[in-house]
C-alpha positions as CSV (number, residue, x, y, z in Angstrom):
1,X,47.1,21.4,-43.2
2,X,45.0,22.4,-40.3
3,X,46.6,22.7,-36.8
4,X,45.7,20.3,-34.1
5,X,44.2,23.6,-32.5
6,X,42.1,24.7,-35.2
7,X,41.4,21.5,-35.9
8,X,39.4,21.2,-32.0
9,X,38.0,24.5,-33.0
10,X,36.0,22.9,-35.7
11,X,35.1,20.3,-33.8
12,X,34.0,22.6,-31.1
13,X,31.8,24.8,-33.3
14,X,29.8,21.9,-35.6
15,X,29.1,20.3,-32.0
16,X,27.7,23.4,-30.6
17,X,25.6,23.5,-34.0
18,X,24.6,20.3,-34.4
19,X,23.7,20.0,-30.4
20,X,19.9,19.6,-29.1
21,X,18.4,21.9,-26.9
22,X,18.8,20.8,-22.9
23,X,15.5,19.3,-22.0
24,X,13.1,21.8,-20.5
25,X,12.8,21.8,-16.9
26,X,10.0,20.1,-15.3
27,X,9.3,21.1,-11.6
28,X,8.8,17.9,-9.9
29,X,5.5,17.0,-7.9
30,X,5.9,15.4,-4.3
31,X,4.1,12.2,-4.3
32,X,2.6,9.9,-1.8
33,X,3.0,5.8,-2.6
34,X,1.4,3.2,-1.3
35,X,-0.7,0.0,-1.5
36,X,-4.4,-0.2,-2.8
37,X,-6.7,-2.7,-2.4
38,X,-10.2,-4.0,-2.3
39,X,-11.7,-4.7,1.2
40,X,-15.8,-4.9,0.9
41,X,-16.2,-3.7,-2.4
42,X,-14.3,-0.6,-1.5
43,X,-10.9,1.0,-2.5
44,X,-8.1,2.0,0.0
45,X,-4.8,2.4,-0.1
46,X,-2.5,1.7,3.0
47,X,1.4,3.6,3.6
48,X,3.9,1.7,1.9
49,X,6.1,1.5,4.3
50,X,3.5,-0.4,7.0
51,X,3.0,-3.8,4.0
52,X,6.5,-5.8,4.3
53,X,5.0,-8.3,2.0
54,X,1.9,-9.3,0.1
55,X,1.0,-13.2,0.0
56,X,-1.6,-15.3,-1.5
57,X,-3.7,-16.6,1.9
58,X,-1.5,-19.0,3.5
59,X,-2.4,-22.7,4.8
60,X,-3.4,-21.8,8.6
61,X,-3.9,-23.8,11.8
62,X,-6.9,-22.8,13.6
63,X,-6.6,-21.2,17.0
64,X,-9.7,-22.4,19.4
65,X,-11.1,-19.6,21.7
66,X,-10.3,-16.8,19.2
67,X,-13.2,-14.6,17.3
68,X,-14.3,-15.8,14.2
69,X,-12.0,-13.2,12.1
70,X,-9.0,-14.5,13.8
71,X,-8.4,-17.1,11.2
72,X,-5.1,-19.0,12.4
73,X,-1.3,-19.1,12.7
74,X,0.8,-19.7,9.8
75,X,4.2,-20.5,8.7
76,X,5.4,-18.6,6.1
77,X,9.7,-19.1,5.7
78,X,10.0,-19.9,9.2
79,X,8.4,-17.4,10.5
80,X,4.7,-17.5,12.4
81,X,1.9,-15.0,11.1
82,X,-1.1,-14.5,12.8
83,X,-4.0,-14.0,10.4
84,X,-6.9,-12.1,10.1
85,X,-9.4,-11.1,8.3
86,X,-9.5,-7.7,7.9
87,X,-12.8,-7.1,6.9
88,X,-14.4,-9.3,9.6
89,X,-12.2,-7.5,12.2
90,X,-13.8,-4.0,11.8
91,X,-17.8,-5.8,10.9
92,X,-17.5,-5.5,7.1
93,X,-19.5,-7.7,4.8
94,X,-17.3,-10.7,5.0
95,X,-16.7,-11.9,1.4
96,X,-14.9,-15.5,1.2
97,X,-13.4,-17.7,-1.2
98,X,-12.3,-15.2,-3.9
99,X,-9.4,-16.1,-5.9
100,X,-8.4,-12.8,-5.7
101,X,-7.8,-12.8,-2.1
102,X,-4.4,-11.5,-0.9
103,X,-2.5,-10.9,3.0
104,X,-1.4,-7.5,3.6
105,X,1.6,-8.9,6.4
106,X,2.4,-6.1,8.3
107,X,5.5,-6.1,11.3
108,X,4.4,-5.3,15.3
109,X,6.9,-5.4,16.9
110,X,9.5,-7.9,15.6
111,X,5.6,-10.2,15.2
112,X,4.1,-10.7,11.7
113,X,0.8,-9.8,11.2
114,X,-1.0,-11.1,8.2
115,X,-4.6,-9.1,7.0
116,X,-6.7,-10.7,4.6
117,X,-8.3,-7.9,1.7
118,X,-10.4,-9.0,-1.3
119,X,-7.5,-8.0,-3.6
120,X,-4.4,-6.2,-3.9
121,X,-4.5,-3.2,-6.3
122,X,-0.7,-2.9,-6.8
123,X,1.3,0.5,-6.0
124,X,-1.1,3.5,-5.7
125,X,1.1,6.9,-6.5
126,X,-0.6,10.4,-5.3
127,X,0.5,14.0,-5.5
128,X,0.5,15.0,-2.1
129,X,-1.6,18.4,-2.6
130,X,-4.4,15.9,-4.0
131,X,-5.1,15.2,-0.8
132,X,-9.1,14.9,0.0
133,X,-11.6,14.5,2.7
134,X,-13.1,11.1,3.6
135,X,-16.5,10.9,4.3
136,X,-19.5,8.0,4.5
137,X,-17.1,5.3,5.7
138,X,-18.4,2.9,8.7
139,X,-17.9,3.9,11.6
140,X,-15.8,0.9,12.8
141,X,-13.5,2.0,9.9
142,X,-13.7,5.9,10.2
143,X,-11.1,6.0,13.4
144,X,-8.3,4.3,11.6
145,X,-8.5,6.7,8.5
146,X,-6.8,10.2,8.8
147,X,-6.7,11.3,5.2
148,X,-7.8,10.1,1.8
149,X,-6.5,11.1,-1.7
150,X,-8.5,12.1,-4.8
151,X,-8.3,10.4,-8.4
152,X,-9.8,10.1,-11.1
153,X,-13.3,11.6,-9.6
154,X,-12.6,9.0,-6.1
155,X,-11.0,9.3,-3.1
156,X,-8.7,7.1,-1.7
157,X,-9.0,6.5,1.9
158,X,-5.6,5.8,3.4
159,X,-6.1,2.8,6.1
160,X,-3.7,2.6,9.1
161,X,-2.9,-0.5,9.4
162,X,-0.3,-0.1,12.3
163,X,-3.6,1.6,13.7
164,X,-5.6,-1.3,13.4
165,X,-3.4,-3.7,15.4
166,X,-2.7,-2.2,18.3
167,X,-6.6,-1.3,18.7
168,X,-8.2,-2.8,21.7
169,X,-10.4,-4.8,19.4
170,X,-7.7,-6.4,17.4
171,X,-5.6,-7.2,20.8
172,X,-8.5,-8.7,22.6
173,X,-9.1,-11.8,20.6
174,X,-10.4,-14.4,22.8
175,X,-14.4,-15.6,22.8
């Protein structure tokens, strides 16, 4: 008979043998998140934590004695967003009536400001030392894009959105 001693010894040693190796360790990559999308046939991304919530284009009410890209208040859970679309804000070709259409709503604040982008390209994950330069963008776009990151042979302009709304051209929306 084996003592209860031993008996752990055993135990002990056909563990040790029969263990796998510890995984090999990986050094970890800092990332940059955010959310792409489509806005005139082109592909940004904007920071994560500017986009509160993504909505298919709300029912508005039009506002009289706005631009034309100010396209109306709307309710969404109680709350008012004003809505715009993006592209016609900064003189983009306007492209209407896709079903892909989403509203990048964005908080100013404590307001709700909804953006309408052709399509929402879901989260966009970057290793921060891919970061790349951004050239031949409009100029009515260029101002509000500090970096851009590279993928698959593309960069990824990264739009401020916070930027955007607190231009003088998105605050001064009357005809």
């Amino acid at each position: 008979m084996m003592h209860p001693f031993e008996y752990l010894q055993n135990i002990e040693q056909q563990s040790r043998f029969n263990a796998s190796a510890l995984p090999q360790q990986v050094e970890s990559v800092a990332t940059w998140r955010g959310i792409g999308f489509m806005l005139a046939g082109q592909s940004y991304v904007a920071n994560m934590a500017e986009v509160v919530e993504i909505l298919q284009p709300p029912r508005v009410t039009r506002v009289p004695g706005v631009k034309n890209w100010v396209m109306g208040i709307a309710n969404v859970r109680g709350r008012m967003v004003s809505v715009m679309d993006l592209a016609g804000l900064l003189n983009l070709p306007v492209k209407t009536g896709w079903r892909s259409q989403r509203v990048l709503v964005i908080e100013q604040n404590d307001h709700l400001v909804g953006l309408l982008v052709d399509a929402v390209l879901g989260m966009q994950t970057f290793p921060v030392d891919r970061e790349a330069p951004v050239t031949d963008l409009p100029e009515s776009l260029a101002r509000f894009v500090e970096r851009g990151f590279g993928r698959d042979g593309r960069v990824w302009p990264v739009l401020q959105l916070g930027e955007i709304t607190q231009s003088p051209e998105f605050l001064h929306i009357a005809v």
